[in-house]
DSSP file (Angstrom, degrees, kcal/mol; ACC not computed):
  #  RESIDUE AA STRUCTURE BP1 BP2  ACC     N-H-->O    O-->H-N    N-H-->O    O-->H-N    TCO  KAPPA ALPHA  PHI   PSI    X-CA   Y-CA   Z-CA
    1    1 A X              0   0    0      0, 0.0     2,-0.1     0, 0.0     0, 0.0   0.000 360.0 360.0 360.0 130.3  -11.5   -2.9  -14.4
    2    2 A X        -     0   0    0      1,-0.1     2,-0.6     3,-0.0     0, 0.0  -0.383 360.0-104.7 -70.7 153.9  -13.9   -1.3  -11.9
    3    3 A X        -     0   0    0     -2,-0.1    -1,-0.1     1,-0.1     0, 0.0  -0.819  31.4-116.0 -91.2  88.7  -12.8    1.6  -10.0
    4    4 A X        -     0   0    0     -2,-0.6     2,-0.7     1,-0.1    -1,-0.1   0.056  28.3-167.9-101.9 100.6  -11.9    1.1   -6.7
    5    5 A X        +     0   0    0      1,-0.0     2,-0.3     3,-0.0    -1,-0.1  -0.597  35.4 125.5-124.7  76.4  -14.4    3.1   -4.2
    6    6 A X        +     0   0    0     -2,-0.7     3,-0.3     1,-0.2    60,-0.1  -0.930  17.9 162.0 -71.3  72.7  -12.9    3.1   -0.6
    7    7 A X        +     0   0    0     -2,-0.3     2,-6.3     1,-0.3    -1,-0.2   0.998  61.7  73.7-106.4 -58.7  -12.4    5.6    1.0
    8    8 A X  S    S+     0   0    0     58,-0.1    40,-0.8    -3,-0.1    -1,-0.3  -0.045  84.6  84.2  -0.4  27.1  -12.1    4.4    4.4
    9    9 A X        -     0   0    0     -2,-6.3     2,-0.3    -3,-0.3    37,-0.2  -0.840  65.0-121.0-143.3-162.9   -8.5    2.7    4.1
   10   10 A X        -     0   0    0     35,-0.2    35,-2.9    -2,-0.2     2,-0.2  -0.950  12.6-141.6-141.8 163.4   -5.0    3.4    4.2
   11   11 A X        -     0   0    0     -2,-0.3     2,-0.2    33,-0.2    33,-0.1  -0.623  13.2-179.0-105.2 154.4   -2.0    2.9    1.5
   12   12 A X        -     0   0    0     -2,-0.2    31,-0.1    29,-0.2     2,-0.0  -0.668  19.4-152.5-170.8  83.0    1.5    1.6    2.8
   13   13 A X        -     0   0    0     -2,-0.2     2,-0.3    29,-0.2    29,-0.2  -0.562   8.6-156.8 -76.0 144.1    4.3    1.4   -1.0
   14   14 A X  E     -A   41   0A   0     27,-0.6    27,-1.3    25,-0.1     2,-0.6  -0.998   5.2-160.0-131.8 112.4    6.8   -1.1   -0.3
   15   15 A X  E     -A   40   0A   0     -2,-0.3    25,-0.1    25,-0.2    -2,-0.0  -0.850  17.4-123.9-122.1 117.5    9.8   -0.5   -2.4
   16   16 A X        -     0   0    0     23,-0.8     2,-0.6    -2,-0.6     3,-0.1  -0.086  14.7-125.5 -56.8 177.6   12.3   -3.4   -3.0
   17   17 A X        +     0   0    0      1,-0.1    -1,-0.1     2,-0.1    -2,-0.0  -0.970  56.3 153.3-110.8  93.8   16.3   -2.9   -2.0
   18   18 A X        +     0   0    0     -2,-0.6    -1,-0.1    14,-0.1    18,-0.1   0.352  51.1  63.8 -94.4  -5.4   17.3   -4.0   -6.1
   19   19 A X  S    S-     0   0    0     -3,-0.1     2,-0.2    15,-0.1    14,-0.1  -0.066  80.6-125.4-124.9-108.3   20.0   -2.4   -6.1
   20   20 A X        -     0   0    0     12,-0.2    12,-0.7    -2,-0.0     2,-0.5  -0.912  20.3-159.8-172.5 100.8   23.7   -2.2   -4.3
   21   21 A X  E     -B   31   0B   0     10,-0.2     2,-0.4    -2,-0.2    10,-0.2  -0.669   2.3-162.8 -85.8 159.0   24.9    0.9   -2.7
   22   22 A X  E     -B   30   0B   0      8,-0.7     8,-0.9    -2,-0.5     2,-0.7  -0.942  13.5-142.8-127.1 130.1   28.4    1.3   -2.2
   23   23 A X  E     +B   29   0B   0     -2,-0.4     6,-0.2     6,-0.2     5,-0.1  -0.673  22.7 180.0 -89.7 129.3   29.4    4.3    0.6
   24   24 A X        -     0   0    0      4,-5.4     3,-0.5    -2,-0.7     2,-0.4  -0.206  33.0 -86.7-100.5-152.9   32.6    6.5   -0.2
   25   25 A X  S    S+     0   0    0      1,-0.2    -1,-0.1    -2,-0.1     4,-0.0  -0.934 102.6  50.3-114.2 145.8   33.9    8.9    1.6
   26   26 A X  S    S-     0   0    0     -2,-0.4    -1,-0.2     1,-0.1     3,-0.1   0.168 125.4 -66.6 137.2 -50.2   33.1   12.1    1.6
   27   27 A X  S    S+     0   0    0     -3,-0.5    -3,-0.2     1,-0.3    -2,-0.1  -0.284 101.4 141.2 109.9 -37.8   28.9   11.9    1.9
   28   28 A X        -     0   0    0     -5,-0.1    -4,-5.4     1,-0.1    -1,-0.3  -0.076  33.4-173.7 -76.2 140.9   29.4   10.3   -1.7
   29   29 A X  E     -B   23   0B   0     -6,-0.2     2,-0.3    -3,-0.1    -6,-0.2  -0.663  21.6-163.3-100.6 167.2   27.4    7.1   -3.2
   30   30 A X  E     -B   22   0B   0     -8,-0.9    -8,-0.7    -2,-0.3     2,-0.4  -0.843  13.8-166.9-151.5 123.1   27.5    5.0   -6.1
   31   31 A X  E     -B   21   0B   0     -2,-0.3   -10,-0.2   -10,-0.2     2,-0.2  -0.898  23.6-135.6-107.9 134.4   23.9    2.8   -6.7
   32   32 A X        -     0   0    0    -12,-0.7   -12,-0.2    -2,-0.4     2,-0.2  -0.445  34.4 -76.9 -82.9 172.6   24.6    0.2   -9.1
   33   33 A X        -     0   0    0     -2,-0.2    -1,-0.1   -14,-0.1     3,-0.0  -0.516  44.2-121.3 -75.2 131.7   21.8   -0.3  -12.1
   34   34 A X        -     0   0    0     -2,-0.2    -1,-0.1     1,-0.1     3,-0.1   0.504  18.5-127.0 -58.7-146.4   18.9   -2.2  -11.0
   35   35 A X  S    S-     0   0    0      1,-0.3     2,-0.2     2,-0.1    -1,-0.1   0.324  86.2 -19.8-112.4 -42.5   18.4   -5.8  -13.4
   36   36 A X  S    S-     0   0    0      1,-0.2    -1,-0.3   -18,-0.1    -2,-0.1  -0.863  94.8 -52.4-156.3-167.7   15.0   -4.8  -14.0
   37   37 A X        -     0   0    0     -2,-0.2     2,-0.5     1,-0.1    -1,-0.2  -0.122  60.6 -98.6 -64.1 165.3   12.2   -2.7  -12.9
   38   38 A X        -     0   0    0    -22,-0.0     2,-0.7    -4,-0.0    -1,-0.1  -0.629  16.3-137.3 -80.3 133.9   10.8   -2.7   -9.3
   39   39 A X        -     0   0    0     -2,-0.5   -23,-0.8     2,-0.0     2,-0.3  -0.739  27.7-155.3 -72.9 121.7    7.9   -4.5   -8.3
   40   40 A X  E     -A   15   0A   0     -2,-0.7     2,-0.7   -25,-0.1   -25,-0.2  -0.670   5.7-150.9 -83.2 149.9    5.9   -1.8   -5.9
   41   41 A X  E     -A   14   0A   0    -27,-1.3   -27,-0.6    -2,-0.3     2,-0.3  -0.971  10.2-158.4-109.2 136.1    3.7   -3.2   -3.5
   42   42 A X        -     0   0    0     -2,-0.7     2,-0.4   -29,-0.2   -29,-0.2  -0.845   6.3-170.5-101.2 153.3    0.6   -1.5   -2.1
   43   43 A X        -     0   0    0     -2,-0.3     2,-0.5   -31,-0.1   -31,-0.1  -0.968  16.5-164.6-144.3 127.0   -0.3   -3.1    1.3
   44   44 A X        -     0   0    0     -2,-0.4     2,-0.5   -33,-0.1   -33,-0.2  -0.930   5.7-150.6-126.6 142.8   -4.2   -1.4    2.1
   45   45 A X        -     0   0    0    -35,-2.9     2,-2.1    -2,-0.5   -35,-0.2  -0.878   9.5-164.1-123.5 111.3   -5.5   -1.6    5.5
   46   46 A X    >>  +     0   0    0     -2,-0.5     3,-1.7     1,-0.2     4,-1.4  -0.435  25.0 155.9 -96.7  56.9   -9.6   -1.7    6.2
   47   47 A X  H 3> S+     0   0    0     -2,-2.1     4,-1.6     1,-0.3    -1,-0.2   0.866  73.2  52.8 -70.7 -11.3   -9.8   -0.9    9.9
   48   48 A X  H 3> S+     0   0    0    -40,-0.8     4,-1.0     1,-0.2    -1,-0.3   0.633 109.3  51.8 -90.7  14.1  -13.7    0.4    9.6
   49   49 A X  H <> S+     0   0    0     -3,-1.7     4,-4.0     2,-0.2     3,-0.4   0.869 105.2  58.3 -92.6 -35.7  -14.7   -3.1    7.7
   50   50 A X  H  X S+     0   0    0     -4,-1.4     4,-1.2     1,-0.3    -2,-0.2   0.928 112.2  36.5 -38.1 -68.4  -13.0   -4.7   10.8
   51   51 A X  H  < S+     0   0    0     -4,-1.6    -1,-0.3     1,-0.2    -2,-0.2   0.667 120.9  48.7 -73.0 -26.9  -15.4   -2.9   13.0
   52   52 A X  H >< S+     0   0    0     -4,-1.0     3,-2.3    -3,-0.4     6,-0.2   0.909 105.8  61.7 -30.3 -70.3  -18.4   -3.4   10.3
   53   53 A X  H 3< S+     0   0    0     -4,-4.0    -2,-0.2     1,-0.3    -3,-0.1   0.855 108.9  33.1 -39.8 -68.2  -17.5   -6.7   10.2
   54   54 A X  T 3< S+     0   0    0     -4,-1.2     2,-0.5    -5,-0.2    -1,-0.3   0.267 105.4  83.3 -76.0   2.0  -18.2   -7.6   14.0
   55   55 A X    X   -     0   0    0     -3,-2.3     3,-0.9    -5,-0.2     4,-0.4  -0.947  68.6-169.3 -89.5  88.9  -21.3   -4.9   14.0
   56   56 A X  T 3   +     0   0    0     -2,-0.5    -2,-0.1     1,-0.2    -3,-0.1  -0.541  66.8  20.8 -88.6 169.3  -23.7   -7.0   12.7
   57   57 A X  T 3  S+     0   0    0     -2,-0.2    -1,-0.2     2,-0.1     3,-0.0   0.592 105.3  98.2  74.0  -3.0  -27.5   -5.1   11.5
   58   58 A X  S <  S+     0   0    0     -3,-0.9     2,-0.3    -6,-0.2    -2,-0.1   0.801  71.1  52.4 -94.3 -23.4  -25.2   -1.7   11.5
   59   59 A X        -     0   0    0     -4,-0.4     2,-0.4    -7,-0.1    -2,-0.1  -0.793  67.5-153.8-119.3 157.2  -24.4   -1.3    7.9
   60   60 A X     >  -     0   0    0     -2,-0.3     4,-1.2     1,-0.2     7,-0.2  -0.990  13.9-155.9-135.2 104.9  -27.3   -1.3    5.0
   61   61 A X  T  4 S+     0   0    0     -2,-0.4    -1,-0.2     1,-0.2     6,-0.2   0.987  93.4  51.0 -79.4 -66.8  -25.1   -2.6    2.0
   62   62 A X  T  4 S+     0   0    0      1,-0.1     3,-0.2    -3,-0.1    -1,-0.2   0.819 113.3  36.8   7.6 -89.6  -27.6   -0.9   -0.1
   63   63 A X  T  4 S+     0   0    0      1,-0.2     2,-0.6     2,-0.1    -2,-0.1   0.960 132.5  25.1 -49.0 -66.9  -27.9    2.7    1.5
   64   64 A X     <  +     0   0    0     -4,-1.2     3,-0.3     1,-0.1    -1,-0.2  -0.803  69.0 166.5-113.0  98.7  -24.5    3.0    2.2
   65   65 A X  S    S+     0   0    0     -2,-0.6    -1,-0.1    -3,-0.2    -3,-0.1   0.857  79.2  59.4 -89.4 -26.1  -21.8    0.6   -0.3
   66   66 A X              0   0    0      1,-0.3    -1,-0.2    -5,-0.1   -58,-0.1   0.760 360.0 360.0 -83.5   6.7  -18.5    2.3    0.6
   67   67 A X              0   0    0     -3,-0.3    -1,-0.3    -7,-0.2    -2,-0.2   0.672 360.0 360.0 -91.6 360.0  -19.0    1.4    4.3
């Protein structure tokens, strides 16, 4: 897998609710055991290719690859 050379974005983890709190009283919890692992989600956000995008003639794919 090629190595992912971006620098120019931002990261957002999205962590499912798989399990069940229960609230006591007190402050105290009790989380029951998931079923299985979590799926994480990464959500990445490109705002300078947005503004690339609609610059045409500004960026040199060449020169410059991470823009």
């Amino acid at each position: 897998m090629q190595t992912f050379d971006f620098p120019f974005h931002l990261v957002e983890d999205q962590y499912p609710q798989s399990s069940t709190v229960i609230q006591f009283g007190g402050g105290y919890q009790f989380a029951t055991k998931p079923n299985g692992p979590d799926q994480i989600t990464f959500k990445l956000t490109f705002k300078a290719m947005w503004f690339f995008e609609r610059s045409p003639g500004v960026v040199d794919r060449d020169r410059d690859p991470q823009i």
